[in-house]
N, C-alpha and C positions, 0 to 999 in steps of 0.2 A: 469423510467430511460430511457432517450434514450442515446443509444449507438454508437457513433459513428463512421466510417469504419477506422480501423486504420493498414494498411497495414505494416506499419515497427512495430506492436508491439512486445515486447521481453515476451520468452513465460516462464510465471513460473512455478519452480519444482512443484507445487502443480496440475498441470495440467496432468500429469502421471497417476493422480488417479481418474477412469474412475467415472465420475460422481459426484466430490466433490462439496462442496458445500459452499466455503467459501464468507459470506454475499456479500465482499468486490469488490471480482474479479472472481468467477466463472460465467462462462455463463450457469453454469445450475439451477444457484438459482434463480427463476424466480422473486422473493423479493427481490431479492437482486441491490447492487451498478452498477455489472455488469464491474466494472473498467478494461480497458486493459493499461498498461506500454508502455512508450517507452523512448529509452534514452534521457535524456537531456546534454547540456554541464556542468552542475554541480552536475546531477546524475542522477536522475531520475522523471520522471513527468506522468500524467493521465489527461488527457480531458476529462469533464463528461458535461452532462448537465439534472439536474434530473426535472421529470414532479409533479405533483399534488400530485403523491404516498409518497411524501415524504416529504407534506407539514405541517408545523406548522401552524403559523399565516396564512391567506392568503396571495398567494404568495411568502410566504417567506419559503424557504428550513429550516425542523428544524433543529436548532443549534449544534444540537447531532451528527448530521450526516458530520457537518463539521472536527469535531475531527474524527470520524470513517474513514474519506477518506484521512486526514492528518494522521494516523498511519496506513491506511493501502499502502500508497503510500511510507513512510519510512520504515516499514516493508519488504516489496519484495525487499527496496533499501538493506534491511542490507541482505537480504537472496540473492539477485543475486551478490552484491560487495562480502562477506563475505564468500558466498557458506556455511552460518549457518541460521538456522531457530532461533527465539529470542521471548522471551514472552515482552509484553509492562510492564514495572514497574512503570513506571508515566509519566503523557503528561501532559501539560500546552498549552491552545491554548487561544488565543488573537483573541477576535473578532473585525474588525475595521467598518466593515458594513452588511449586511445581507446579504446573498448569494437569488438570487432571481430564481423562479420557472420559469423554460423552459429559461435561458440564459447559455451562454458557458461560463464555468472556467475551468481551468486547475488547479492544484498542483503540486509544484518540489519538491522535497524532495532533503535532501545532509545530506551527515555524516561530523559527526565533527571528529578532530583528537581528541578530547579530550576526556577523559573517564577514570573511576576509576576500577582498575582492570578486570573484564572481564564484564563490562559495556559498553553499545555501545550509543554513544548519535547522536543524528539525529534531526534536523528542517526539516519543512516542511512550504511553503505558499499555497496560494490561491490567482491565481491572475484571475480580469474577462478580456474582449476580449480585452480592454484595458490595457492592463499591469497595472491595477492599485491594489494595496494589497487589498484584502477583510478580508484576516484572517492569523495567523501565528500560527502555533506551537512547540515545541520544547518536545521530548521525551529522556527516557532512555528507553533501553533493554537491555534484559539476555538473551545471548545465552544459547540457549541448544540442549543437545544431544537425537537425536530419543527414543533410547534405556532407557535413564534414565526417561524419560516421557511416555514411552510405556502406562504404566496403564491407565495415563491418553487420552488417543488416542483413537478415536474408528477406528483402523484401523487395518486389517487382516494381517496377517506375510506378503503376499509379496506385499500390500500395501506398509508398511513401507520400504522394502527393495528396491520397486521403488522409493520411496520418496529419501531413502538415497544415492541411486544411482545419481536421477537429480539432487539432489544439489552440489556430489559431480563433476559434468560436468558443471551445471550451469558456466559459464564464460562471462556473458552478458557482466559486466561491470568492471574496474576496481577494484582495493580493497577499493579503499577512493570515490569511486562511481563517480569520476572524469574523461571525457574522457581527454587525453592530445592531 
């Protein structure tokens, strides 16, 4: 993955916890996505552009990893709009062309107003330097509470309580992840 310098990035609550390691977005997974966030006018977005580490076919970025960067860019949407963390309950993603090894795309992510009881639904694109769609996806999540998922956490007591603390300041972005 190279990563590129993103000076207005918006920082997430998960970054409190010295050393984490989430595939998606921490800079300390050295395997990992390495994604940094920044706001978009419809929510939120990630420039990436990944190298050979992450190749399928040749050249071609594997497919798996298109859904993983479309839920993890609606994911920090629902967590910085929401100020809640949410498990993925199911994603559908639309491939329209390949996503190709060492070029630049971006992802937006937006929340939908719609949702069934404390369901959060979110799409996501893939656009390359062209603005033209490479992939789309569309997810549900469940919010949930630190506390009721503790067990499942590998995180020390004030781990968690930094966790629960940024999310509660987190204030990047609107609630509907929309700037106005």
């Amino acid at each position: 993955m190279v990563s590129p310098a993103v000076p207005d990035a918006v920082r997430v609550p998960w970054s409190v916890i010295p050393d984490y390691h989430c595939f998606g977005c921490s800079p300390h997974n050295a395997s990992g996505l390495r994604l940094s966030f920044t706001p978009h006018d419809d929510g939120l977005q990630a420039r990436f552009r990944l190298d050979r580490c992450f190749e399928s076919y040749p050249g071609i970025v594997h497919g798996g990893l298109t859904g993983v960067i479309c839920d993890e860019v609606m994911g920090n949407l629902i967590v910085l709009a929401r100020q809640v963390p949410a498990f993925t309950v199911s994603q559908r993603t639309r491939f329209l062309t390949p996503l190709l090894i060492d070029r630049e795309y971006r992802c937006v992510a937006t929340l939908s107003e719609s949702g069934t009881g404390e369901l959060i639904q979110a799409g996501a694109e893939i656009l390359d330097a062209d603005d033209a769609l490479c992939a789309s996806s569309a997810a549900t999540y469940r919010p949930f509470d630190l506390e009721s998922v503790r067990h499942q956490l590998s995180l020390r007591d004030d781990e968690v309580a930094l966790l629960a603390q940024a999310l509660t300041t987190a204030n990047a972005l609107p609630k509907n992840g929309v700037r106005s």
